[in-house]
C-alpha positions as CSV (number, residue, x, y, z in Angstrom):
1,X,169.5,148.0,264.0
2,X,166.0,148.5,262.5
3,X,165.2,152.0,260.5
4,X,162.3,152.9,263.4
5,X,165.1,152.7,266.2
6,X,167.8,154.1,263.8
7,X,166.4,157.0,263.7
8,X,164.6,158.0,266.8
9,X,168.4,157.9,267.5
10,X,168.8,161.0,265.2
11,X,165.9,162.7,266.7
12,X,168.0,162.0,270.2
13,X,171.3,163.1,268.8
14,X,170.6,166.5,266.9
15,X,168.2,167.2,270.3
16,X,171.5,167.2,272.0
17,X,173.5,169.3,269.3
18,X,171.2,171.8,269.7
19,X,172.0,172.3,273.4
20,X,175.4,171.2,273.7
21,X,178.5,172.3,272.3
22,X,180.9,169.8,270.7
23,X,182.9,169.0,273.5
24,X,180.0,167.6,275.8
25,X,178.6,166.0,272.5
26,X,181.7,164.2,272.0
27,X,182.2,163.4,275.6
28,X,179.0,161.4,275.8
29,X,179.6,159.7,272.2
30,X,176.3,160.3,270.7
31,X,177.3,159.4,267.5
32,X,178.3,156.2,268.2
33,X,175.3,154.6,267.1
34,X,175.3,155.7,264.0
35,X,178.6,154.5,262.6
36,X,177.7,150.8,262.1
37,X,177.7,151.5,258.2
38,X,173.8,152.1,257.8
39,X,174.7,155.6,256.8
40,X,177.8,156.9,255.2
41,X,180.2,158.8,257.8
42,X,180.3,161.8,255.9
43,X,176.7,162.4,255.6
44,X,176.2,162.2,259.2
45,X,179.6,164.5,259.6
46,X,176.9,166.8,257.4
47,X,174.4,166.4,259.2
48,X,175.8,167.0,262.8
49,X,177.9,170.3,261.3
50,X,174.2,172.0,260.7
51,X,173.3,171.3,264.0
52,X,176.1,172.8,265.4
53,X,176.0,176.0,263.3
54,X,172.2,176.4,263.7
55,X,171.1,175.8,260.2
56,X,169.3,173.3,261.1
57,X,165.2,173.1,260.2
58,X,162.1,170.4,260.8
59,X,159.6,169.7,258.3
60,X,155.8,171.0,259.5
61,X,153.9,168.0,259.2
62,X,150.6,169.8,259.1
63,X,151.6,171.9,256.5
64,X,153.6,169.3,254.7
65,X,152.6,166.5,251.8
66,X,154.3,163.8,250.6
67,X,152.5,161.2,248.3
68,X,152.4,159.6,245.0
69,X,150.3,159.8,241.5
70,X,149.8,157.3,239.0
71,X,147.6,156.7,235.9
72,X,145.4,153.5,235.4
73,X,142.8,152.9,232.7
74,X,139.7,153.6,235.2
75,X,141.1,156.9,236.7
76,X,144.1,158.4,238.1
77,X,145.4,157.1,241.6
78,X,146.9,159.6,244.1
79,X,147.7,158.7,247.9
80,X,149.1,160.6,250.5
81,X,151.5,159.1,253.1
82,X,150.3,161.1,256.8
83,X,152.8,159.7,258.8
84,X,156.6,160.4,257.7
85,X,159.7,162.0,259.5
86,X,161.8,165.1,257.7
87,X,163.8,168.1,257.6
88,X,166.2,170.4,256.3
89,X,169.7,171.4,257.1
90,X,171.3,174.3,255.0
91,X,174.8,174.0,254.6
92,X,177.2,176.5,252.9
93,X,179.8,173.9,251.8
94,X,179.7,172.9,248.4
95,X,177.1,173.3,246.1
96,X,177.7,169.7,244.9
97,X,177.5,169.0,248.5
98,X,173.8,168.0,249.4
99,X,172.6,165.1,251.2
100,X,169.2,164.2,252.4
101,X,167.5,161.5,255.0
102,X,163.7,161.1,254.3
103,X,161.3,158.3,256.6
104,X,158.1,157.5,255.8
105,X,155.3,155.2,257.4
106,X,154.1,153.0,254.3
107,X,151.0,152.0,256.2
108,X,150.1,155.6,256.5
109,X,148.9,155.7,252.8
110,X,145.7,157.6,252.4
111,X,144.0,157.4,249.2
112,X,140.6,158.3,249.8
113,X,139.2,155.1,249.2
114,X,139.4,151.8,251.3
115,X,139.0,149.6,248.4
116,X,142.3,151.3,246.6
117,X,144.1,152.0,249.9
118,X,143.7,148.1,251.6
119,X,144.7,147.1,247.2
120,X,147.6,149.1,247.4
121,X,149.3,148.3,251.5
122,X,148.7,144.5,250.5
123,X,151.6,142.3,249.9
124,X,150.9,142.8,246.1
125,X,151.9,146.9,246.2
126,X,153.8,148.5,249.2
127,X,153.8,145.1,251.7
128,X,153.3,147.4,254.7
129,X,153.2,144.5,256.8
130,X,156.3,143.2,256.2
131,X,158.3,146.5,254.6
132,X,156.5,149.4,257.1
133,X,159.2,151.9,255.9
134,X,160.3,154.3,252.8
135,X,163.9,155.2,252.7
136,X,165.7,157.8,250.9
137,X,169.0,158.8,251.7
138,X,171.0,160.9,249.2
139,X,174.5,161.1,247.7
140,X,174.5,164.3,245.7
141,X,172.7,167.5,245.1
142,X,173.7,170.5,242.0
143,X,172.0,173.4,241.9
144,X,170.4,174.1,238.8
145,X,168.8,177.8,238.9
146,X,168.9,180.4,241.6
147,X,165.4,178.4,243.2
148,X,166.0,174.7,241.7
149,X,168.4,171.4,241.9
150,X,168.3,167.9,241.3
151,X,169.1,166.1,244.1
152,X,170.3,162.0,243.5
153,X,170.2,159.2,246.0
154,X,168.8,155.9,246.9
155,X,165.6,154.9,247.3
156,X,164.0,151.9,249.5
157,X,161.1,150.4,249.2
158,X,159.8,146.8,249.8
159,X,163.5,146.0,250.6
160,X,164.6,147.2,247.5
161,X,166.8,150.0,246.7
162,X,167.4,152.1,243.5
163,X,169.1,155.1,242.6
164,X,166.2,158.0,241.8
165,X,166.9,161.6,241.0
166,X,164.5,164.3,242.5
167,X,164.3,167.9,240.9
168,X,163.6,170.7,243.9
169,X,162.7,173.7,244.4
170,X,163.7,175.6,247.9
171,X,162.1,178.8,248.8
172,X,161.8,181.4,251.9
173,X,158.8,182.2,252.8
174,X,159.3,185.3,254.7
175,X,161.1,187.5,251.8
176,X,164.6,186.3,253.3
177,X,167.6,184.8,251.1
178,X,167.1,180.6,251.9
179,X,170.3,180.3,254.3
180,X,169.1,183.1,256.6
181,X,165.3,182.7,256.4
182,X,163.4,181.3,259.7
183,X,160.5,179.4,257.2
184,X,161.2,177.4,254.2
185,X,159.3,175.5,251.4
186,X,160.5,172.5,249.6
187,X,159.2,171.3,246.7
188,X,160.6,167.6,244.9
189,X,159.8,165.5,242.2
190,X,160.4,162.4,240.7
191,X,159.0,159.4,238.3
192,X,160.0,156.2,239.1
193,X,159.0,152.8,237.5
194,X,157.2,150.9,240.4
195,X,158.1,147.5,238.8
196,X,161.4,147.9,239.8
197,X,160.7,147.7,243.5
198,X,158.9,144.3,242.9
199,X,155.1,145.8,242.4
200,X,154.2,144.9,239.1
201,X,150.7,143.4,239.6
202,X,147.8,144.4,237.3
203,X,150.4,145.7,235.1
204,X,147.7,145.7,232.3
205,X,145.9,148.1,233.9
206,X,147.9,150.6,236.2
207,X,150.8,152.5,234.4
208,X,154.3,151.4,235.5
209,X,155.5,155.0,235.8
210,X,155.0,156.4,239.2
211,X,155.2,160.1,240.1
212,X,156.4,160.7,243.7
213,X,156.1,164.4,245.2
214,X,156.7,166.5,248.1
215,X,155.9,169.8,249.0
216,X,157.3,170.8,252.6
217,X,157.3,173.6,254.9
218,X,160.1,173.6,257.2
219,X,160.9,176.1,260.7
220,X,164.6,176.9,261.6
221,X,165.3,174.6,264.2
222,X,165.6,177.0,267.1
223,X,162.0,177.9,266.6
224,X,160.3,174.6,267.1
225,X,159.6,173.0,270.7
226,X,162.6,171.3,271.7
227,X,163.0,167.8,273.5
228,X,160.1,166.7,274.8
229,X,158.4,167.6,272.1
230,X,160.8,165.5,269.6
231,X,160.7,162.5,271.8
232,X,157.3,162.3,271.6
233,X,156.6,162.0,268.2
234,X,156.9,165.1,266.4
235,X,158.1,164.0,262.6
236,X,161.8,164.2,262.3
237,X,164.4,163.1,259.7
238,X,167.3,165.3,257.7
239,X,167.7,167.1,254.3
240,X,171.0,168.5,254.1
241,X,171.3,171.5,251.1
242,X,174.1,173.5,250.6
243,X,173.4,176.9,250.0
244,X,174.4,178.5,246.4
245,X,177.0,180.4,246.0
């Protein structure tokens, strides 16, 4: 199953949590599709749980940036991805418990600049062509601080995967505690050496170490347009966070 279709499924799936109740979600298998071993059983069990209790949230793309910054010896480099798929699921399991599911559209890279921006979605950087996607799906989050946690998993690029760890910040933004607010704000870093996902070209004059960033809004799930809306191409994917305790 390709990553695009994998998870328009998602989209199609938590749609159906939000209206159903377990029994009629069961009764029509929708998770079926996902248990072929692209994603570990228990992160979708996460996943589907926050749906069912309503903490459930989508990332505002508008509002949203994900993107990248790295130093040559000319100037420093930053490019924004426009097109990616995310969201936020509060959980009040564990506070070791986290997991997270992040898409983004590699040939959505904005840097300003055609020259840089055609450079870097050529076979020689991201490959866009051949690898159009950006996967990260977690397998741990600690909290750190009543506001911050690191947050591990696996990250995909160019057909390679590595393990990266992300240091966040989560927020309300409308004077609520985090698991009862309606609007949140996600922020995540991480530095990660872009050789190791095969681009290593003009190594004498880019730096090797690669700072990747998001700062995300997210609505409770309830909020946001439903259905039609989703299917047709609002951005979608999952962060699940426990709450702390």
């Amino acid at each position: 199953m390709d990553i695009n279709t994998f998870f328009k499924q998602i989209i199609l799936t938590l749609t159906l949590l939000s209206g159903l109740g377990l029994a009629q979600a069961e009764e029509v298998n929708v998770c079926e599709p996902f248990q072929d071993g692209v994603v570990n059983e228990s992160l979708l069990a996460t996943m589907l749980s926050a749906a069912e209790d309503g903490h459930l949230y989508r990332i505002q793309q508008a509002s949203s940036k994900v993107g990248f910054c790295v130093d040559s010896k000319l100037s420093r480099i930053e490019g924004d991805f426009n097109d990616f798929q995310g969201g936020i699921a509060l959980d009040t399991g564990d506070k070791t418990d986290g997991q997270t599911m992040v898409l983004i559209r590699a040939a959505s890279l904005d840097t300003k600049g055609a020259f840089i921006e055609n450079m870097l979605k050529s076979e020689s950087f991201f490959d866009v062509e051949n690898h159009p996607e950006i996967l990260f799906v977690s397998n741990g989050f600690r909290w750190t601080g009543a506001d911050t946690a690191v947050l591990k998993g696996k990250l995909t690029m160019r057909g390679i995967t590595k393990h990266v760890i992300f240091h966040v910040t989560l927020t309300a933004l409308d004077g609520k505690q985090v698991k009862v607010a309606e609007k949140i704000l996600v922020k995540a870093t991480t530095t990660i050496n872009r050789a190791d996902f095969g681009m290593d070209t003009l190594a004498s004059m880019v730096n090797n170490d690669v700072q990747l960033c998001m700062s995300v809004e997210a609505l409770k799930f309830e909020t946001v347009s439903s259905l039609d809306a989703t299917l047709a191409g609002q951005p979608f994917s999952l962060v699940a966070v426990p709450t702390p305790g």
